[in-house]
Structure formats: C-alpha cells, structure tokens
Residue, then its C-alpha position, 0 to 999 in steps of 0.5 A: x649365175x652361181x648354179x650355172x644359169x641366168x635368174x630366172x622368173x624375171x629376176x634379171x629384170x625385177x632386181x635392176x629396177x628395185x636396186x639400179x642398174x650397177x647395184x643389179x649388175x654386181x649381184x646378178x653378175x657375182x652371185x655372192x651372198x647379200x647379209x642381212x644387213x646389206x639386204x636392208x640397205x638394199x631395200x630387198x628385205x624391210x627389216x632384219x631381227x635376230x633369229x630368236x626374236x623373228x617370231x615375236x617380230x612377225x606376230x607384232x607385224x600380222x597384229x599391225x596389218x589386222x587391226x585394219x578393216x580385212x576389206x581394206x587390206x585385201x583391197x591394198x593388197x589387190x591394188x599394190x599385186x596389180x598395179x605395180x608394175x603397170x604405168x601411173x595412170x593404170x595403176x591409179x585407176x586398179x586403186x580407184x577400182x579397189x577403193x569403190x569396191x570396199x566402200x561403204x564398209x565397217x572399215x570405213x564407216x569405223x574410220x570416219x566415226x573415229x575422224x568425227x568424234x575426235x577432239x577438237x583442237x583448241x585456238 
C-alpha cells in the first residue's frame, strides 16, 4: 500500500490466511514495518538471530536438513510446494504419490536398518 498499489503475487491473500483476517488487514492496510521479533510472533519468519551470527545459524540449519536421505527431502519438498494449497484429501494423495516414489531407497533402507538395530528396551 505504501508504494501506492495493493500486494501483488496473492499477498492479499496469502498473508490473511497465514496470520488471520485482523492481523492481515493491519499490516496490508498499514504498510508499517513488521520487527524481527513480531515477525516470529507472526510466524512469517521461523527464527530471528543476530546479524553476526545469521551465517553459522544457516549452515546448522542446511546441516540439519542434509543429514536426511536427498530423496526424502526433494520428496517433502514436492509434497508441502504442491499440496499446500490444495484440499486435505488432494494434499494427502500429492504425499502418497512423493512417499512411493522415494521408496525403496538408501534413505529408507538406513532408517529401517536404524529402527531394527536398536536396543531393546528393558522390562
């Protein structure tokens, strides 16, 4: 609204559902600037760090998610980009469609190798 235009690329849309109707409506309507802080509130960011230490936050992040089988993550990936926004029953089939794609794989052969040789748990 600032730059004289409603949001474009569904913003106007996008935005109310992600943080409701009242909350959407005041930023969209006010243009003011969202902090770091109140972003995270929102849930429009997932973390806030300190400028100094974005990099190394980052790097710990990407090293979480490449732990993990590629398969597997380029198949979350698909599934959460294509079925977001679809109805529960659609989305759950995109996921069924991304599941028996990625199966059998190492991914999935190194978890279930994992799951079998664990250590019982004593009575």
């Amino acid at each position: 609204m600032s730059l004289g235009f409603p949001p474009p690329f569904g913003g106007s849309q996008r935005l109310p559902r992600h943080v409701g109707r009242k909350r959407g409506l005041e930023i969209i309507l006010t243009g003011d600037p969202i902090p770091a802080a109140r972003a995270a509130e929102l849930g429009l960011v997932n973390t806030v760090v300190p400028a100094d230490e974005l990099l190394d936050a980052a790097r710990d992040l990407a090293a979480r998610i490449i732990r993990h089988a590629p398969t597997a993550v380029a198949a979350c990936l698909r599934a959460v980009t294509r079925g977001i926004n679809l109805p529960i029953d659609e989305g759950l089939a995109v996921e069924a469609t991304n599941f028996a794609a990625t199966v059998p794989t190492d991914g999935v052969r190194t978890g279930l190798q994992r799951f079998l040789d664990r250590t019982p748990v004593s009575d």
